[in-house]
N, C-alpha and C positions, 0 to 999 in steps of 0.2 A: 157436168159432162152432158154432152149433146148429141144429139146422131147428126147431123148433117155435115155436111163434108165430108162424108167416110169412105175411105179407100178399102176396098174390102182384100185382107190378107189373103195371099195362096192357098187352097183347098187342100189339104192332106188327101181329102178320100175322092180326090179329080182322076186317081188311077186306080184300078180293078183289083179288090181285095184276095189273093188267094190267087195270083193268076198262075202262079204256075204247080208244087206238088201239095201245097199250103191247101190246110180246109180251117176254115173259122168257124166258128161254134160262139151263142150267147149261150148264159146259162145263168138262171135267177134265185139259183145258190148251187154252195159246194156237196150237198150229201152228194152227187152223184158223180163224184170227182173220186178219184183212188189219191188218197191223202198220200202215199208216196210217190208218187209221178207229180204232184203240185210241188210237193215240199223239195222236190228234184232240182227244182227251176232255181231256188236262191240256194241249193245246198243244207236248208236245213237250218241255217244259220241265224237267219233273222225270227226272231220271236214273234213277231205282230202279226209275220207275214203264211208263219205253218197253218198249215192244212185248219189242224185243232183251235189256234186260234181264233180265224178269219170264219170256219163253218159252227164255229161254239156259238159266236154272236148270234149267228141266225139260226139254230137250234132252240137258244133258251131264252128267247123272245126279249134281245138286245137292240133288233132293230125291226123296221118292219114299219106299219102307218103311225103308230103310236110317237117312233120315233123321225119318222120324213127318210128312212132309208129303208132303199129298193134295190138289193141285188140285181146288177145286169153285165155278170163276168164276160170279159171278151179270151176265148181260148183259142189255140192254133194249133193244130194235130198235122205231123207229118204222117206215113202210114200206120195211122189209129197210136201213133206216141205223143203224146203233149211236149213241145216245144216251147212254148209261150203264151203269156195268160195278162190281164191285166186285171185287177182286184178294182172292179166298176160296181158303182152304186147311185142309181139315179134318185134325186132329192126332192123333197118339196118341201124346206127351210134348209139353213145353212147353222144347225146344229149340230157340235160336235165335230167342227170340218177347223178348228183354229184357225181359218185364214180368210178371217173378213171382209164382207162384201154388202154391205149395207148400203156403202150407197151406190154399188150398180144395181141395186135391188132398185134402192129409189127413182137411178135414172129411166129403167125399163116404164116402172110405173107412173113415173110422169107423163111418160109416153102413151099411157093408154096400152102397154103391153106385159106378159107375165112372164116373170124373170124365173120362175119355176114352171115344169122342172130342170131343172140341170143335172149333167154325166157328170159324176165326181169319180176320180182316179185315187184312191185313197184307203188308208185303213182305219174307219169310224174310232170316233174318239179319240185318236193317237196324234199326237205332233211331232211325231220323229220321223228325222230326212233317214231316207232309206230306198233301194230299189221300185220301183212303180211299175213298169215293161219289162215286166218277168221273161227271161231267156233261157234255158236251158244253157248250165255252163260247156256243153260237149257242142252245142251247136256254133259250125262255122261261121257263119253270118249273122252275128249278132243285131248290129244296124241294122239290116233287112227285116228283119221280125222286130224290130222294137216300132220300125217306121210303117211295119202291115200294123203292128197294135194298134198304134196313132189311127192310120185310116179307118181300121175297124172302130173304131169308138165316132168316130166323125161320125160315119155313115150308122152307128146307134142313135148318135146324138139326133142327127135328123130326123129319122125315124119317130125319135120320142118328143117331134118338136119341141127339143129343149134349148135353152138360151146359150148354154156353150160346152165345151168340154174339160174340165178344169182337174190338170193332174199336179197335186199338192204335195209337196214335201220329196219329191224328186230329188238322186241322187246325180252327182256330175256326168254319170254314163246317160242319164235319161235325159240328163239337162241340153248336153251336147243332140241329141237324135232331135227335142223338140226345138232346139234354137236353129238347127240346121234345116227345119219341114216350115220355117216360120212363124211357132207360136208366141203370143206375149206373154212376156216372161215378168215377175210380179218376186218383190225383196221384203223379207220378214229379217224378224231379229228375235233368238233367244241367247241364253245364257248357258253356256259350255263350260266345264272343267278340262284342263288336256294333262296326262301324264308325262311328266318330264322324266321320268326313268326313276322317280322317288323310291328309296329305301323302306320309306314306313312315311308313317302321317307326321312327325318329328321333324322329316327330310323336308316335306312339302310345307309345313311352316317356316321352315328355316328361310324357304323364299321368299317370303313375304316380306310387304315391308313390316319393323319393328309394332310401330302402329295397329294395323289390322292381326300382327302375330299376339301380342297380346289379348287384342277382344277377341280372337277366337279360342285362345285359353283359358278366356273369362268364363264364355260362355260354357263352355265344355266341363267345366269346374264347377258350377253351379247346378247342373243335370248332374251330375257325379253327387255333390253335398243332398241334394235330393231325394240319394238312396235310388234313384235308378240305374239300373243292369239292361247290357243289351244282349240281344238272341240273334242270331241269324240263319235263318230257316230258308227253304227252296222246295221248289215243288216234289223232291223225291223224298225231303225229310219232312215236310212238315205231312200235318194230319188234315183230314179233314175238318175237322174241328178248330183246325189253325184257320184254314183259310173262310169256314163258315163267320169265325168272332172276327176275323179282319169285314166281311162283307159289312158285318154290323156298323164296325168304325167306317165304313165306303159311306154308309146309307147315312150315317150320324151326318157328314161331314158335309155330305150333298145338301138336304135337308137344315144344315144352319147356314148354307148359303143361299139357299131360294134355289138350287141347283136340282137339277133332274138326274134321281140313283138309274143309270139304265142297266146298268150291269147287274146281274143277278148272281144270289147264292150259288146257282147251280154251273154257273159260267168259271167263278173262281175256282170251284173245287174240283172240277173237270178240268180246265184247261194248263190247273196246277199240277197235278196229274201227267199228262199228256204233255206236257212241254218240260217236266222234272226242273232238270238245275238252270233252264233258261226264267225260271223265275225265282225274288228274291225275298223276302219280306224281311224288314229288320223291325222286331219288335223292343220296345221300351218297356222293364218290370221294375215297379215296386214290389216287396212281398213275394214274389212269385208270381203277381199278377199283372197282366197284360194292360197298362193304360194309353200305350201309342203303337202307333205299327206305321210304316210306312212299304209298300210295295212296289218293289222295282224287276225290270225283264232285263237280260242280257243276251247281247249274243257274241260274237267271238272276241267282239273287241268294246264294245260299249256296254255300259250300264244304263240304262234309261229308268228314271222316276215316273212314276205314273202317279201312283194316291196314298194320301195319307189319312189318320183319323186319329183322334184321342177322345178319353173321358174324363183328361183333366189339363186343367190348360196352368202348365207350370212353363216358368221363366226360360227361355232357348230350350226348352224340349223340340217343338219343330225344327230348326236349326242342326240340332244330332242328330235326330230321327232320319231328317230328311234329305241332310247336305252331308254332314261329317260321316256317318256310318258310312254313304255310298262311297266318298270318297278313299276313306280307309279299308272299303272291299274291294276298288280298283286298284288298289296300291298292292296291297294282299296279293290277284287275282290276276296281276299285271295285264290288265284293261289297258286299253286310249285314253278312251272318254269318260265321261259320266254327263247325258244330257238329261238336266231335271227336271223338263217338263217346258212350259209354255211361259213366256213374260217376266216379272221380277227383277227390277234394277235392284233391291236388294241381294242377289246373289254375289254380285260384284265383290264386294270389302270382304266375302266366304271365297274367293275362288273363281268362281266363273265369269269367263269372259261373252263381251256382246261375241256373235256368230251371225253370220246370214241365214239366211232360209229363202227356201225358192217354191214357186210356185210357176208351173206352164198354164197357161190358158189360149182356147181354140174359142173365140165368141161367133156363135151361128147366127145371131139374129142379124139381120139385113141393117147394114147402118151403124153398128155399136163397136164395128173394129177399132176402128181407129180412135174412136173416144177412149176407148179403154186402154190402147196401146200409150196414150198420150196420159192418161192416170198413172200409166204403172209405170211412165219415165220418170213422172213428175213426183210418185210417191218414192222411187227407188232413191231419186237426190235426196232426197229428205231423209229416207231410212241409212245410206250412206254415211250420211254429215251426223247424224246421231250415233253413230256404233263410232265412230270418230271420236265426237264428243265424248263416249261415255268409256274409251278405249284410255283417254287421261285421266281415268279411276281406277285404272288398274295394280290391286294391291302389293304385286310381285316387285320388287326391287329390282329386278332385269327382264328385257323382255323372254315373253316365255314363246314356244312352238303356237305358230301360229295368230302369236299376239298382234294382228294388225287385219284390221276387215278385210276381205277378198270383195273385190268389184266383180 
Protein backbone atom coordinates (compact mmCIF):
# COMPACT_ATOMS: atom_id res chain seq x y z
CA UNK A 1 0.00 0.00 0.00
CA UNK A 2 1.12 3.55 -1.05
CA UNK A 3 -0.03 6.95 -0.45
CA UNK A 4 0.28 8.46 -3.75
CA UNK A 5 -2.44 8.87 -5.92
CA UNK A 6 -5.00 9.32 -3.22
CA UNK A 7 -8.25 10.70 -3.69
CA UNK A 8 -9.09 11.86 -0.46
CA UNK A 9 -12.89 10.61 0.60
CA UNK A 10 -15.84 13.16 1.63
CA UNK A 11 -15.27 14.69 5.15
CA UNK A 12 -18.07 13.69 7.58
CA UNK A 13 -17.22 16.61 9.97
CA UNK A 14 -17.14 19.28 6.62
CA UNK A 15 -20.63 20.19 8.41
CA UNK A 16 -21.18 21.84 11.94
CA UNK A 17 -21.45 19.41 14.82
CA UNK A 18 -24.61 20.24 17.00
CA UNK A 19 -26.12 22.99 14.69
CA UNK A 20 -29.25 22.97 15.57
CA UNK A 21 -30.84 21.78 19.58
CA UNK A 22 -28.01 18.94 19.74
CA UNK A 23 -25.06 19.75 22.29
CA UNK A 24 -22.03 17.14 22.23
CA UNK A 25 -20.05 16.40 24.95
CA UNK A 26 -16.45 14.17 25.17
CA UNK A 27 -16.21 12.41 28.14
CA UNK A 28 -12.90 10.25 29.17
CA UNK A 29 -15.09 7.73 31.13
CA UNK A 30 -18.53 6.76 32.19
CA UNK A 31 -18.52 7.33 36.20
CA UNK A 32 -20.11 10.52 35.50
CA UNK A 33 -22.79 9.25 33.16
CA UNK A 34 -26.35 8.14 34.89
CA UNK A 35 -25.96 4.34 34.03
CA UNK A 36 -29.78 4.51 33.31
CA UNK A 37 -29.93 7.30 30.54
CA UNK A 38 -26.78 5.33 28.80
CA UNK A 39 -28.36 1.85 29.19
CA UNK A 40 -31.61 3.93 27.69
CA UNK A 41 -29.96 4.15 24.38
CA UNK A 42 -29.78 0.15 23.37
CA UNK A 43 -32.62 -0.68 25.85
CA UNK A 44 -30.77 -2.38 28.15
CA UNK A 45 -30.39 -5.34 25.84
CA UNK A 46 -26.92 -5.67 24.78
CA UNK A 47 -24.56 -6.81 27.46
CA UNK A 48 -21.20 -5.44 26.35
CA UNK A 49 -22.84 -2.25 25.77
CA UNK A 50 -24.59 -1.42 29.63
CA UNK A 51 -23.61 1.21 31.57
CA UNK A 52 -21.88 -1.62 34.10
CA UNK A 53 -20.11 -3.24 31.66
CA UNK A 54 -18.29 -0.59 29.52
CA UNK A 55 -17.63 1.98 33.08
CA UNK A 56 -16.47 -1.62 35.14
CA UNK A 57 -13.44 -1.86 32.44
CA UNK A 58 -12.31 1.62 33.40
CA UNK A 59 -13.07 1.26 37.12
CA UNK A 60 -10.86 -1.75 37.74
CA UNK A 61 -8.00 -0.93 35.77
CA UNK A 62 -8.93 -3.04 32.47
CA UNK A 63 -7.85 -0.37 30.43
CA UNK A 64 -5.94 2.67 30.54
CA UNK A 65 -1.77 3.21 29.44
CA UNK A 66 -1.02 -0.30 30.51
CA UNK A 67 -3.40 -1.47 28.08
CA UNK A 68 -3.10 1.38 24.87
CA UNK A 69 -6.96 2.29 25.65
CA UNK A 70 -8.03 5.82 26.27
CA UNK A 71 -11.64 6.59 26.94
CA UNK A 72 -12.81 9.44 24.58
CA UNK A 73 -16.83 8.96 24.60
CA UNK A 74 -18.66 11.13 21.95
CA UNK A 75 -22.41 12.03 23.73
CA UNK A 76 -25.32 14.10 22.40
CA UNK A 77 -27.80 15.61 24.95
CA UNK A 78 -30.94 17.14 23.77
CA UNK A 79 -32.26 19.42 26.72
CA UNK A 80 -29.78 18.06 29.25
CA UNK A 81 -31.44 14.15 27.98
CA UNK A 82 -28.90 11.94 26.44
CA UNK A 83 -29.81 10.95 23.03
CA UNK A 84 -26.86 9.34 21.62
CA UNK A 85 -23.44 8.33 22.57
CA UNK A 86 -20.64 6.45 20.92
CA UNK A 87 -18.50 4.02 23.22
CA UNK A 88 -14.91 5.88 21.59
CA UNK A 89 -11.65 4.79 22.92
CA UNK A 90 -8.44 6.42 21.42
CA UNK A 91 -5.50 3.81 21.10
CA UNK A 92 -1.77 3.54 20.97
CA UNK A 93 -1.58 -0.28 19.78
CA UNK A 94 -4.26 -2.35 18.17
CA UNK A 95 -4.94 -4.62 21.15
CA UNK A 96 -7.82 -6.38 21.88
CA UNK A 97 -9.70 -4.42 18.92
CA UNK A 98 -9.81 -8.28 16.73
CA UNK A 99 -9.64 -6.47 13.46
CA UNK A 100 -6.31 -6.34 12.26
CA UNK A 101 -4.26 -3.70 11.01
CA UNK A 102 -0.79 -4.54 10.89
CA UNK A 103 -0.02 -3.66 7.79
CA UNK A 104 -1.58 -0.22 7.68
CA UNK A 105 0.58 0.16 10.67
CA UNK A 106 3.42 -0.77 8.38
CA UNK A 107 2.44 1.37 5.58
CA UNK A 108 2.10 4.63 7.88
CA UNK A 109 5.63 3.84 9.08
CA UNK A 110 7.25 3.23 5.94
CA UNK A 111 6.16 6.61 5.49
CA UNK A 112 8.06 8.03 8.07
CA UNK A 113 4.63 8.72 9.83
CA UNK A 114 2.62 7.30 13.12
CA UNK A 115 -0.27 5.20 12.77
CA UNK A 116 -1.03 5.87 16.41
CA UNK A 117 -3.03 7.04 17.95
CA UNK A 118 -6.22 6.10 16.43
CA UNK A 119 -10.33 6.85 17.41
CA UNK A 120 -11.60 3.27 17.87
CA UNK A 121 -15.54 2.90 17.85
CA UNK A 122 -15.68 -0.25 19.83
CA UNK A 123 -16.22 -2.26 22.91
CA UNK A 124 -12.40 -3.44 24.19
CA UNK A 125 -11.80 -6.92 23.97
CA UNK A 126 -15.16 -7.94 22.60
CA UNK A 127 -15.62 -9.24 18.79
CA UNK A 128 -19.27 -9.03 18.70
CA UNK A 129 -21.20 -7.23 15.78
CA UNK A 130 -23.75 -5.09 17.67
CA UNK A 131 -24.95 -1.52 17.79
CA UNK A 132 -21.75 1.26 17.72
CA UNK A 133 -24.05 4.87 17.16
CA UNK A 134 -26.02 4.53 20.27
CA UNK A 135 -29.71 6.28 19.61
CA UNK A 136 -32.20 6.60 21.84
CA UNK A 137 -35.00 4.28 20.68
CA UNK A 138 -37.86 7.16 21.22
CA UNK A 139 -35.69 9.47 19.22
CA UNK A 140 -37.35 10.52 15.65
CA UNK A 141 -34.43 10.79 13.74
CA UNK A 142 -32.29 8.25 14.21
CA UNK A 143 -29.84 8.77 10.89
CA UNK A 144 -29.50 12.29 12.05
CA UNK A 145 -27.66 11.49 15.27
CA UNK A 146 -26.03 8.54 14.19
CA UNK A 147 -24.42 10.78 11.11
CA UNK A 148 -23.75 13.89 14.06
CA UNK A 149 -21.84 10.68 15.93
CA UNK A 150 -19.85 10.13 12.74
CA UNK A 151 -18.98 13.92 12.60
CA UNK A 152 -18.30 14.22 16.26
CA UNK A 153 -15.57 11.58 16.22
CA UNK A 154 -14.16 12.98 12.93
CA UNK A 155 -13.68 16.23 14.33
CA UNK A 156 -12.17 14.06 17.87
CA UNK A 157 -10.09 12.26 15.71
CA UNK A 158 -8.36 15.40 14.41
CA UNK A 159 -8.11 16.90 17.27
CA UNK A 160 -6.07 13.87 18.72
CA UNK A 161 -4.10 13.92 15.46
CA UNK A 162 -4.98 10.45 15.08
CA UNK A 163 -4.60 8.28 11.80
CA UNK A 164 -8.33 7.54 11.31
CA UNK A 165 -11.59 6.67 12.82
CA UNK A 166 -12.29 3.09 13.01
CA UNK A 167 -15.87 1.83 14.06
CA UNK A 168 -15.50 -2.05 14.33
CA UNK A 169 -18.04 -4.65 14.47
CA UNK A 170 -20.92 -2.30 13.42
CA UNK A 171 -24.47 -3.46 13.11
CA UNK A 172 -26.43 -3.08 9.62
CA UNK A 173 -28.20 0.07 11.04
CA UNK A 174 -24.60 1.65 11.57
CA UNK A 175 -23.35 0.07 8.50
CA UNK A 176 -25.97 1.81 6.28
CA UNK A 177 -25.45 5.63 8.09
CA UNK A 178 -21.32 4.94 7.61
CA UNK A 179 -21.73 3.53 3.87
CA UNK A 180 -24.06 6.48 3.10
CA UNK A 181 -21.38 9.52 4.84
CA UNK A 182 -18.64 7.58 2.69
CA UNK A 183 -16.50 5.40 4.95
CA UNK A 184 -14.30 2.39 3.85
CA UNK A 185 -15.87 -0.39 4.67
CA UNK A 186 -13.45 -3.47 5.69
CA UNK A 187 -15.01 -7.64 5.71
CA UNK A 188 -14.07 -10.07 8.59
CA UNK A 189 -15.33 -13.59 8.95
CA UNK A 190 -16.40 -15.54 12.12
CA UNK A 191 -18.09 -18.52 12.86
CA UNK A 192 -22.04 -18.36 13.77
CA UNK A 193 -24.42 -20.92 15.01
CA UNK A 194 -28.36 -19.98 13.86
CA UNK A 195 -31.38 -21.65 15.43
CA UNK A 196 -33.64 -23.19 13.12
CA UNK A 197 -36.63 -23.52 15.59
CA UNK A 198 -34.76 -26.74 17.22
CA UNK A 199 -36.69 -28.73 19.71
CA UNK A 200 -33.73 -29.84 21.98
CA UNK A 201 -30.13 -30.54 21.01
CA UNK A 202 -31.40 -34.14 19.41
CA UNK A 203 -33.40 -31.96 16.87
CA UNK A 204 -30.33 -29.87 15.89
CA UNK A 205 -28.29 -33.10 15.36
CA UNK A 206 -30.81 -34.54 13.48
CA UNK A 207 -29.77 -31.89 10.83
CA UNK A 208 -26.64 -32.76 10.27
CA UNK A 209 -25.17 -34.64 8.13
CA UNK A 210 -24.77 -38.54 9.40
CA UNK A 211 -21.06 -37.83 9.32
CA UNK A 212 -20.55 -34.86 11.59
CA UNK A 213 -23.90 -36.31 13.72
CA UNK A 214 -21.91 -39.08 14.83
CA UNK A 215 -18.56 -37.28 15.87
CA UNK A 216 -20.45 -35.01 17.82
CA UNK A 217 -21.96 -37.94 19.68
CA UNK A 218 -18.56 -39.10 20.05
CA UNK A 219 -17.35 -36.45 21.56
CA UNK A 220 -20.03 -35.68 23.94
CA UNK A 221 -19.90 -39.44 25.07
CA UNK A 222 -16.50 -39.34 25.97
CA UNK A 223 -16.87 -35.97 28.45
CA UNK A 224 -19.93 -37.86 29.90
CA UNK A 225 -17.52 -41.53 30.30
CA UNK A 226 -15.18 -38.88 32.02
CA UNK A 227 -17.49 -38.48 34.91
CA UNK A 228 -18.04 -34.83 34.13
CA UNK A 229 -21.46 -32.88 35.14
CA UNK A 230 -22.34 -29.58 33.87
CA UNK A 231 -23.69 -26.45 35.94
CA UNK A 232 -25.17 -23.57 34.66
CA UNK A 233 -24.79 -20.48 36.49
CA UNK A 234 -25.69 -16.54 35.67
CA UNK A 235 -24.89 -13.58 37.20
CA UNK A 236 -28.04 -13.52 39.68
CA UNK A 237 -27.27 -17.25 40.73
CA UNK A 238 -23.84 -17.61 40.78
CA UNK A 239 -21.47 -16.42 43.89
CA UNK A 240 -18.92 -14.52 44.16
CA UNK A 241 -16.74 -17.09 44.64
CA UNK A 242 -18.13 -18.48 41.31
CA UNK A 243 -17.00 -15.98 39.35
CA UNK A 244 -13.62 -15.15 41.59
CA UNK A 245 -12.47 -19.37 40.63
CA UNK A 246 -13.57 -18.55 36.92
CA UNK A 247 -11.17 -15.31 36.91
CA UNK A 248 -8.48 -17.90 38.09
CA UNK A 249 -9.30 -20.21 34.92
CA UNK A 250 -9.26 -16.47 32.74
CA UNK A 251 -5.82 -15.70 34.15
CA UNK A 252 -4.63 -19.76 33.82
CA UNK A 253 -5.66 -19.70 30.13
CA UNK A 254 -4.18 -16.18 29.17
CA UNK A 255 -0.96 -16.99 30.65
CA UNK A 256 -0.43 -20.59 28.70
CA UNK A 257 -0.96 -18.64 25.71
CA UNK A 258 1.60 -15.76 26.08
CA UNK A 259 -1.70 -13.69 26.32
CA UNK A 260 -2.31 -10.65 28.40
CA UNK A 261 -5.17 -11.42 31.57
CA UNK A 262 -6.56 -7.64 31.33
CA UNK A 263 -9.73 -8.44 33.10
CA UNK A 264 -9.66 -8.42 36.60
CA UNK A 265 -11.23 -10.41 39.72
CA UNK A 266 -12.94 -7.47 40.63
CA UNK A 267 -14.57 -6.67 36.98
CA UNK A 268 -16.08 -10.39 36.88
CA UNK A 269 -17.71 -10.32 40.11
CA UNK A 270 -19.00 -6.77 39.70
CA UNK A 271 -20.20 -6.89 36.41
CA UNK A 272 -21.75 -10.38 37.17
CA UNK A 273 -23.72 -8.75 39.52
CA UNK A 274 -24.93 -5.78 37.73
CA UNK A 275 -25.71 -7.47 34.52
CA UNK A 276 -27.57 -10.84 36.61
CA UNK A 277 -28.82 -13.22 33.81
CA UNK A 278 -27.28 -11.32 30.82
CA UNK A 279 -24.25 -13.43 31.88
CA UNK A 280 -23.61 -17.11 31.63
CA UNK A 281 -20.86 -19.44 32.87
CA UNK A 282 -21.30 -23.25 32.11
CA UNK A 283 -19.17 -25.03 34.43
CA UNK A 284 -17.65 -28.61 33.94
CA UNK A 285 -17.51 -31.07 37.56
CA UNK A 286 -15.77 -33.91 38.30
CA UNK A 287 -16.45 -34.79 41.99
CA UNK A 288 -18.15 -31.67 42.61
CA UNK A 289 -15.30 -29.85 41.49
CA UNK A 290 -15.03 -27.21 39.12
CA UNK A 291 -12.20 -28.26 36.20
CA UNK A 292 -13.53 -26.16 33.16
CA UNK A 293 -15.84 -23.21 32.98
CA UNK A 294 -16.58 -21.52 30.05
CA UNK A 295 -18.26 -17.75 30.19
CA UNK A 296 -20.80 -16.56 28.03
CA UNK A 297 -23.07 -12.91 27.94
CA UNK A 298 -26.50 -12.82 26.29
CA UNK A 299 -28.75 -10.44 25.35
CA UNK A 300 -32.33 -10.89 24.04
CA UNK A 301 -31.47 -13.00 21.26
CA UNK A 302 -27.81 -14.08 21.14
CA UNK A 303 -25.43 -15.90 23.26
CA UNK A 304 -21.91 -14.72 22.77
CA UNK A 305 -18.78 -16.82 24.12
CA UNK A 306 -16.20 -15.01 25.41
CA UNK A 307 -13.56 -17.22 27.74
CA UNK A 308 -12.93 -20.24 28.70
CA UNK A 309 -10.27 -22.18 31.21
CA UNK A 310 -9.55 -25.62 32.65
CA UNK A 311 -7.17 -27.51 35.06
CA UNK A 312 -7.35 -30.32 33.16
CA UNK A 313 -6.98 -30.89 29.62
CA UNK A 314 -9.41 -34.03 28.99
CA UNK A 315 -10.40 -35.25 25.51
CA UNK A 316 -13.49 -32.76 23.84
CA UNK A 317 -13.94 -31.28 27.15
CA UNK A 318 -13.45 -27.63 25.27
CA UNK A 319 -15.76 -28.68 22.64
CA UNK A 320 -18.84 -29.17 25.52
CA UNK A 321 -17.82 -26.69 27.63
CA UNK A 322 -17.57 -24.31 24.83
CA UNK A 323 -19.83 -25.18 21.84
CA UNK A 324 -22.35 -27.90 22.95
CA UNK A 325 -23.49 -26.42 26.33
CA UNK A 326 -24.09 -22.90 24.55
CA UNK A 327 -25.85 -24.44 22.06
CA UNK A 328 -28.14 -26.55 24.01
CA UNK A 329 -28.86 -23.16 26.26
CA UNK A 330 -29.97 -21.42 23.06
CA UNK A 331 -32.20 -24.20 22.11
CA UNK A 332 -33.51 -24.20 25.84
CA UNK A 333 -33.69 -20.31 25.94
CA UNK A 334 -35.00 -20.11 22.40
CA UNK A 335 -31.97 -17.66 21.41
CA UNK A 336 -30.94 -16.90 17.48
CA UNK A 337 -27.56 -17.15 17.74
CA UNK A 338 -24.75 -18.25 19.53
CA UNK A 339 -21.52 -16.19 18.38
CA UNK A 340 -18.47 -18.08 19.94
CA UNK A 341 -15.93 -15.76 19.81
CA UNK A 342 -13.34 -14.81 17.14
CA UNK A 343 -11.65 -17.20 14.19
CA UNK A 344 -11.88 -21.15 14.27
CA UNK A 345 -12.53 -23.10 11.05
CA UNK A 346 -12.79 -25.77 13.43
CA UNK A 347 -16.20 -24.69 14.58
CA UNK A 348 -17.55 -25.62 11.24
CA UNK A 349 -18.11 -29.90 11.42
CA UNK A 350 -19.75 -28.45 15.48
CA UNK A 351 -22.27 -26.25 13.81
CA UNK A 352 -21.16 -23.00 12.95
CA UNK A 353 -21.36 -21.31 9.99
CA UNK A 354 -18.49 -18.71 8.18
CA UNK A 355 -20.54 -15.00 8.79
CA UNK A 356 -19.20 -11.58 7.76
CA UNK A 357 -18.19 -8.99 9.94
CA UNK A 358 -17.69 -5.49 9.29
CA UNK A 359 -15.78 -2.94 9.97
CA UNK A 360 -16.18 1.29 8.94
CA UNK A 361 -13.08 3.07 8.72
CA UNK A 362 -12.69 7.29 8.22
CA UNK A 363 -8.69 7.43 7.49
CA UNK A 364 -7.43 11.07 8.47
CA UNK A 365 -3.97 11.04 7.38
CA UNK A 366 -3.37 13.08 4.23
CA UNK A 367 -2.86 10.42 1.45
CA UNK A 368 -3.76 7.04 2.83
CA UNK A 369 -7.57 7.10 1.65
CA UNK A 370 -7.52 5.49 -1.09
CA UNK A 371 -4.76 3.05 -0.51
CA UNK A 372 -6.76 1.81 2.15
CA UNK A 373 -10.01 1.99 0.28
CA UNK A 374 -8.16 -0.20 -2.40
CA UNK A 375 -6.92 -2.92 0.68
CA UNK A 376 -10.33 -3.35 1.96
CA UNK A 377 -11.78 -4.06 -1.80
CA UNK A 378 -9.06 -6.19 -2.43
CA UNK A 379 -9.13 -8.10 0.99
CA UNK A 380 -13.00 -8.20 1.02
CA UNK A 381 -12.76 -10.48 -2.64
CA UNK A 382 -10.58 -12.61 -0.89
CA UNK A 383 -12.59 -12.84 2.41
CA UNK A 384 -15.79 -13.30 0.15
CA UNK A 385 -14.28 -16.42 -1.99
CA UNK A 386 -13.25 -17.86 1.49
CA UNK A 387 -16.68 -17.93 3.34
CA UNK A 388 -17.62 -19.51 -0.19
CA UNK A 389 -15.16 -21.96 0.09
CA UNK A 390 -15.56 -22.73 3.50
CA UNK A 391 -19.63 -22.50 3.05
CA UNK A 392 -19.07 -26.25 1.11
CA UNK A 393 -18.23 -27.66 4.60
CA UNK A 394 -21.18 -27.08 5.83
CA UNK A 395 -22.24 -29.98 8.14
CA UNK A 396 -26.20 -29.64 7.76
CA UNK A 397 -27.72 -31.94 5.17
CA UNK A 398 -29.98 -28.80 4.03
CA UNK A 399 -29.33 -25.51 3.79
CA UNK A 400 -29.99 -23.92 6.95
CA UNK A 401 -31.20 -19.82 7.65
CA UNK A 402 -28.80 -17.94 6.44
CA UNK A 403 -26.43 -20.42 4.97
CA UNK A 404 -24.99 -18.48 2.30
CA UNK A 405 -22.30 -15.26 2.81
CA UNK A 406 -24.16 -11.93 2.57
CA UNK A 407 -21.92 -9.48 0.24
Amino acid sequence: MNAEGDTQAPDPSEHEVGESAERVELRDGLADVDPAAWDALTGGTEPFLRHAFLEGLERHGCLGRQFGWFPQHVLIFREDQLVAAAPAYAKTNNYGEFVFDFAWEGAWNRHGLNYYPKLVVSVPYTPATGPRLLVHPEAPDFDHLRTLLVRALVTRGRELNASGVNILFPNEDDLDVTREMGLAERMGCQYHWTNAGYADFDDFLAALSSKKRKNIKRERRRVNEAGIEFRTLTGSTGSPEDWARFHRFYVDTFEKHMGIPTLSEAFFVETAAALGDQVVLFEAQRNRETIAAALCYRSHDTLYGRFWGCTEELADLHFETCYYQGIAFCIREGLARFEPGAQGEHKIPRGFLPTPTYSAHMILTEGFDQPVRDFCEREAQMMQAQCERLHEHSPYRQAQPDDAPRT
